[in-house]
Short mmCIF file of the C-alpha atoms (twelve columns), coordinates in Angstrom:
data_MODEL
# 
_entry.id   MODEL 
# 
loop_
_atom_site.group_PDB 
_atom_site.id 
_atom_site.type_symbol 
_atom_site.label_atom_id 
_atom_site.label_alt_id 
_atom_site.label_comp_id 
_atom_site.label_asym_id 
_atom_site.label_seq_id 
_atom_site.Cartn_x 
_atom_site.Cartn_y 
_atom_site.Cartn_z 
_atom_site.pdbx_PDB_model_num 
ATOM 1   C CA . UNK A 1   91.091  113.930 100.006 1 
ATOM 2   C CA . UNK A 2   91.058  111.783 96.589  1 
ATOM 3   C CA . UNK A 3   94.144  110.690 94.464  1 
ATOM 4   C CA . UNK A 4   93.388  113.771 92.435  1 
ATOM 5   C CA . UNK A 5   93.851  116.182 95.271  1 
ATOM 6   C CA . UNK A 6   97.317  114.118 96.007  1 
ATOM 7   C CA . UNK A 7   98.713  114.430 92.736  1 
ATOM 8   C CA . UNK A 8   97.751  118.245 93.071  1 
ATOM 9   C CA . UNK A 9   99.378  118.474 96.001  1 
ATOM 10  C CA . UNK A 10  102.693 116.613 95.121  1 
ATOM 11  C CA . UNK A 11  103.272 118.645 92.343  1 
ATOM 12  C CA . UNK A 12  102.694 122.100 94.591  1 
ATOM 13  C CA . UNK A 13  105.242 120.692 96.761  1 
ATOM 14  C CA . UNK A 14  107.845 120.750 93.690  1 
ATOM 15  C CA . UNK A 15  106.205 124.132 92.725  1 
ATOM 16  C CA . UNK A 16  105.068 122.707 89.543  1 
ATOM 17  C CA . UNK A 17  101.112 123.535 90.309  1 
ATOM 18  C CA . UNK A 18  100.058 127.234 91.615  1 
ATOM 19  C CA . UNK A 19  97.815  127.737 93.865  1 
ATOM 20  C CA . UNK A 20  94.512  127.049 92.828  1 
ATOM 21  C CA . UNK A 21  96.205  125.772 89.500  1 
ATOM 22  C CA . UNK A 22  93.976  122.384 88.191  1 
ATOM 23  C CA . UNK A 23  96.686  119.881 86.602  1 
ATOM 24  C CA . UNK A 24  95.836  118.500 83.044  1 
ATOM 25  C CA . UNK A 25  94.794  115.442 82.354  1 
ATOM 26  C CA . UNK A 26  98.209  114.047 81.313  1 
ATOM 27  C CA . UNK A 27  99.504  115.372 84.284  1 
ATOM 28  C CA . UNK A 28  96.873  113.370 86.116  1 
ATOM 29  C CA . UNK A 29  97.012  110.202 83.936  1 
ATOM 30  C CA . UNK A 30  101.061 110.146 85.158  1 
ATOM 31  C CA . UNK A 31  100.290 110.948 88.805  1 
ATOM 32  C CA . UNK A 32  97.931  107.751 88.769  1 
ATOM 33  C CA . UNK A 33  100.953 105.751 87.203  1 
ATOM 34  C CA . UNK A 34  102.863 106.799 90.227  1 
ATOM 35  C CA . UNK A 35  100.690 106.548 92.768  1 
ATOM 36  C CA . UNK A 36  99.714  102.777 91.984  1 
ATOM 37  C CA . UNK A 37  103.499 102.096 91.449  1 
ATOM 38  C CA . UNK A 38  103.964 103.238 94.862  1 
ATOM 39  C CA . UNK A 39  101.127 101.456 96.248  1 
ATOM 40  C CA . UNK A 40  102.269 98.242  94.965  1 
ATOM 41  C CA . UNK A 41  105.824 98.706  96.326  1 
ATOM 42  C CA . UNK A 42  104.407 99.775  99.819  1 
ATOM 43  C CA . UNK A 43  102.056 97.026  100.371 1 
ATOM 44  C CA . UNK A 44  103.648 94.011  100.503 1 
ATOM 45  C CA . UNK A 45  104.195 90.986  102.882 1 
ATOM 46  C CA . UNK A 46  101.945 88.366  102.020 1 
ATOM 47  C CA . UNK A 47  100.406 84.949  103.423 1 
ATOM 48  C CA . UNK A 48  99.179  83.265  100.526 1 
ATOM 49  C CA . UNK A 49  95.505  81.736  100.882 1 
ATOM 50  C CA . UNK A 50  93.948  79.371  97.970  1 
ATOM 51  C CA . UNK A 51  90.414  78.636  99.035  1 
ATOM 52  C CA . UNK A 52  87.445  77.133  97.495  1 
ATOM 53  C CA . UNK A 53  84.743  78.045  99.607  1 
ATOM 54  C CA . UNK A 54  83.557  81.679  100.685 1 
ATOM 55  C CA . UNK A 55  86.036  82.777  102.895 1 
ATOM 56  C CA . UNK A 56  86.857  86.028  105.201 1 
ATOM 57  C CA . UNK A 57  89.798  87.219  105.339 1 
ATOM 58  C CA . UNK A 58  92.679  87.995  107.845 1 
ATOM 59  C CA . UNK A 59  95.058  91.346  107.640 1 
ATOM 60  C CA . UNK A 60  97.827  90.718  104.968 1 
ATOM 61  C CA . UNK A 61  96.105  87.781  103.190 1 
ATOM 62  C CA . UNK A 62  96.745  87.186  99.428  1 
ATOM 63  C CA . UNK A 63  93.760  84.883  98.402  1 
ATOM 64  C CA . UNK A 64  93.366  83.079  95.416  1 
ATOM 65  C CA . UNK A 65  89.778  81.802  94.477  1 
ATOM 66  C CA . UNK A 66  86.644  81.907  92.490  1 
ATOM 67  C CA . UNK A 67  84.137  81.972  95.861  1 
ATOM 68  C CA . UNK A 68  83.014  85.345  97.368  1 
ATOM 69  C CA . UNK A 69  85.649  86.519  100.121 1 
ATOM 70  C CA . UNK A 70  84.431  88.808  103.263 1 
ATOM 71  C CA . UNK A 71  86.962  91.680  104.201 1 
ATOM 72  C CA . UNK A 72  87.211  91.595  108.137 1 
ATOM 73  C CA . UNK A 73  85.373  93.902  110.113 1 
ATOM 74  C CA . UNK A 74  87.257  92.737  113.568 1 
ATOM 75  C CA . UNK A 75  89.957  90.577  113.794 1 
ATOM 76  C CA . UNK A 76  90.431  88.702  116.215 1 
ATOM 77  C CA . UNK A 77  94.091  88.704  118.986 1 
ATOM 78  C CA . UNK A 78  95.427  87.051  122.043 1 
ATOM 79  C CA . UNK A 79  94.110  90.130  123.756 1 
ATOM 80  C CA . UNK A 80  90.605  89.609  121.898 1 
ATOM 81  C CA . UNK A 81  88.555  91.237  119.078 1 
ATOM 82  C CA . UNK A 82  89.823  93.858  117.290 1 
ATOM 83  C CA . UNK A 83  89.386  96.252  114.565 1 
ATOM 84  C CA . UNK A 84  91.920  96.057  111.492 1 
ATOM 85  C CA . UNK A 85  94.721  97.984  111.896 1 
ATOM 86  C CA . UNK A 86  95.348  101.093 110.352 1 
ATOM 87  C CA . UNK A 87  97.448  99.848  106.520 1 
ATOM 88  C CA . UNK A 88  96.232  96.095  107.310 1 
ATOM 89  C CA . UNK A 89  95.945  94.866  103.553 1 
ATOM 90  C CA . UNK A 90  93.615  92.077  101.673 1 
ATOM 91  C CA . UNK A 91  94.807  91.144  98.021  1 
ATOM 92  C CA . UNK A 92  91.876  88.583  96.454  1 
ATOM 93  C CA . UNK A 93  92.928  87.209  93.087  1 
ATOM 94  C CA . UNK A 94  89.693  85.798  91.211  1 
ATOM 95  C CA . UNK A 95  91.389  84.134  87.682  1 
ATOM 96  C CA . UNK A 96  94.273  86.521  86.638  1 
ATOM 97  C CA . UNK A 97  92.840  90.169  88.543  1 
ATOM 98  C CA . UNK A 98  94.341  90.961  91.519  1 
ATOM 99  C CA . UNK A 99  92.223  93.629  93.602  1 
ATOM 100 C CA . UNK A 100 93.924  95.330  96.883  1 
ATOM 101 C CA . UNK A 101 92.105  96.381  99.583  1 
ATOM 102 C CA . UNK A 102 93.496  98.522  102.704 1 
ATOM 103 C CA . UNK A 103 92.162  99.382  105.940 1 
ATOM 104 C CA . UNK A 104 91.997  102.831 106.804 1 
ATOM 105 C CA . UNK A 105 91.909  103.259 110.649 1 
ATOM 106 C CA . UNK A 106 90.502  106.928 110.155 1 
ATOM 107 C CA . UNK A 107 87.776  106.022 108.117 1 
ATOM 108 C CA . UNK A 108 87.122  102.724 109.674 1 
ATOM 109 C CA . UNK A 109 86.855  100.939 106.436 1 
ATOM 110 C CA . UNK A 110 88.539  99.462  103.964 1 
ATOM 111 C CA . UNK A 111 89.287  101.214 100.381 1 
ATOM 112 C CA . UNK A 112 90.276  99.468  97.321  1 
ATOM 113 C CA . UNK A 113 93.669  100.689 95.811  1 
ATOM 114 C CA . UNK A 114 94.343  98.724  92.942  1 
ATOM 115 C CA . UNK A 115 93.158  99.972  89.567  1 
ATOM 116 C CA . UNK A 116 93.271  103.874 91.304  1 
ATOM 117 C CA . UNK A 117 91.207  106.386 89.485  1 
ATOM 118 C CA . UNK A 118 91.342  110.537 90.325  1 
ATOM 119 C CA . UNK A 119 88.412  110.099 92.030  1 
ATOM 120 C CA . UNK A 120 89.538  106.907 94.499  1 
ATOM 121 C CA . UNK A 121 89.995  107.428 97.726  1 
ATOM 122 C CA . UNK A 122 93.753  107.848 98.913  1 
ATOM 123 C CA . UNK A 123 94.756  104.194 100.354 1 
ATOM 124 C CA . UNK A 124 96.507  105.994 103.551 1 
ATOM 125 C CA . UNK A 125 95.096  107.408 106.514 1 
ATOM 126 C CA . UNK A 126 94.766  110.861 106.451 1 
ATOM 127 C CA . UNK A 127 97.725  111.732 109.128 1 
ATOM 128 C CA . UNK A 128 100.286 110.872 105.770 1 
ATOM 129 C CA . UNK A 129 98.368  112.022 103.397 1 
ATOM 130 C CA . UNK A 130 101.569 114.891 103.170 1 
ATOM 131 C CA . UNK A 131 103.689 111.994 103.454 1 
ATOM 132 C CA . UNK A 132 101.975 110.442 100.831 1 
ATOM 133 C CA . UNK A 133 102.622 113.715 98.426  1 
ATOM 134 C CA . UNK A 134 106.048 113.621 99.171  1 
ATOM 135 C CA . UNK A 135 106.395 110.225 98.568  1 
ATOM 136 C CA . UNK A 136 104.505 110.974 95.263  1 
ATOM 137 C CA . UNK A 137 106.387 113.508 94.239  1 
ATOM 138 C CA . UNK A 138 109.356 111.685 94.635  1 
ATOM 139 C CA . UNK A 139 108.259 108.517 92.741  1 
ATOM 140 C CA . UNK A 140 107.198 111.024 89.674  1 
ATOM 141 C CA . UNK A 141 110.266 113.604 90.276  1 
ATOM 142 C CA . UNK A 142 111.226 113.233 86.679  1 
ATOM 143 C CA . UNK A 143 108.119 114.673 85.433  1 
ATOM 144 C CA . UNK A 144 108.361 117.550 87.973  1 
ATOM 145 C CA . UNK A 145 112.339 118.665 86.597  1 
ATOM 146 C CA . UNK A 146 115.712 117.202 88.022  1 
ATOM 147 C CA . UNK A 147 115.313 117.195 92.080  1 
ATOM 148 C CA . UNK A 148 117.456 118.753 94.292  1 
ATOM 149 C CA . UNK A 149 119.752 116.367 96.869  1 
ATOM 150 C CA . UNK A 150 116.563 117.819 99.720  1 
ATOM 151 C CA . UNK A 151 114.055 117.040 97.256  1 
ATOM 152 C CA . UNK A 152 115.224 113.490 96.442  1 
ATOM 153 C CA . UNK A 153 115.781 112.474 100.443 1 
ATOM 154 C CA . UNK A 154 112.086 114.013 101.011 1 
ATOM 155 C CA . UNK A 155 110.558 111.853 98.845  1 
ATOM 156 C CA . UNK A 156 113.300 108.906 100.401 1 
ATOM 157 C CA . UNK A 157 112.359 109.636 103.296 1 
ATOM 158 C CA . UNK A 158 108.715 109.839 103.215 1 
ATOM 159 C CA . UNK A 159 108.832 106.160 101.118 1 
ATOM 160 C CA . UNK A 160 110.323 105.022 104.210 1 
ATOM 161 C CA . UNK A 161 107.863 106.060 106.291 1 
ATOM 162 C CA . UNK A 162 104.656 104.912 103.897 1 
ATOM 163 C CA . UNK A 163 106.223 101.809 104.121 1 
ATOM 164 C CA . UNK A 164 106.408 101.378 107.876 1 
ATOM 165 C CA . UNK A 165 103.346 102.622 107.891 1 
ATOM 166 C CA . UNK A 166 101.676 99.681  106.542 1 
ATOM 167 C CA . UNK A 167 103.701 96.809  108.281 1 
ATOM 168 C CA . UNK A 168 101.972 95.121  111.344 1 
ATOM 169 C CA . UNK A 169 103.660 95.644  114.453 1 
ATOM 170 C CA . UNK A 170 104.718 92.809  116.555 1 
ATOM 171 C CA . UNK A 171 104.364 92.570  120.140 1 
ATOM 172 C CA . UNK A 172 107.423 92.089  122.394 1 
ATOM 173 C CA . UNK A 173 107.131 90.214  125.391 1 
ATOM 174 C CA . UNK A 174 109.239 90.620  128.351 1 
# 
């Protein structure tokens, strides 16, 4: 599923699309607005890096720096080596452009979702993408009409859960 296909389905959630219906180009031009404003208010958390030197990153790292930085392809625990985890997040700032990276667990990669196009890849594994329509619609609900009091704690509600989504987890110890 790409961005487009979200923004298609968010708006057939709020029964603005039909079936089948293809959603203009303004439509899609504000459903990319929306998206990367949601995006950039689900991924955060940072540990701020400024490094000279090629560098490879860890999950959650901003990095600032002009050398060539390596997203992780394991990561290593107490327990041992690891693959990212599913919403783990790289930020690398070279001069004044910020690009954002996340780690999809179901496509075992990492997918850039800063400067999100109709054709990008949808920064969330595939188990929210309806989460992430709902979210979606929410975040662009003024587009769609006024939203009823279910409407409004859908979208809530799925924000919630995006953003859970891409915190790390912490292991207790007992």
């Amino acid at each position: 599923m790409n961005v487009r296909d979200l923004i298609y389905l968010a708006g057939k959630k709020w029964r603005v699309f039909a079936s089948g219906e293809t959603p203009s180009a303004d439509e899609i031009a504000d459903g990319l607005q929306a998206l990367q404003s949601l995006v950039d208010e689900v991924y955060v958390g940072w540990t701020d890096v400024d490094e000279d030197a090629a560098y490879t990153a860890k999950e959650d790292e901003r990095i600032k720096t002009a050398a060539t930085v390596t997203l992780p392809t394991l990561v290593d625990t107490a327990e041992g080596e690891r693959r990212p985890r599913s919403g783990a997040k790289v930020m690398v700032i070279t001069g004044t452009t910020p690009v954002l990276s996340v780690y999809r667990g179901d496509l075992a990669s990492w997918v850039t979702a800063s400067s999100l196009t109709a054709d990008s890849e949808i920064p969330f594994d595939a188990q929210l993408h309806n989460t992430a329509a709902d979210a979606l619609a929410g975040r662009y609900c003024d587009l769609f009409g006024e939203p009823t009091a279910s409407q409004y704690r859908m979208g809530q509600r799925a924000l919630g859960i995006l953003s859970l989504s891409t915190r790390p987890t912490e292991r207790v110890y007992y």
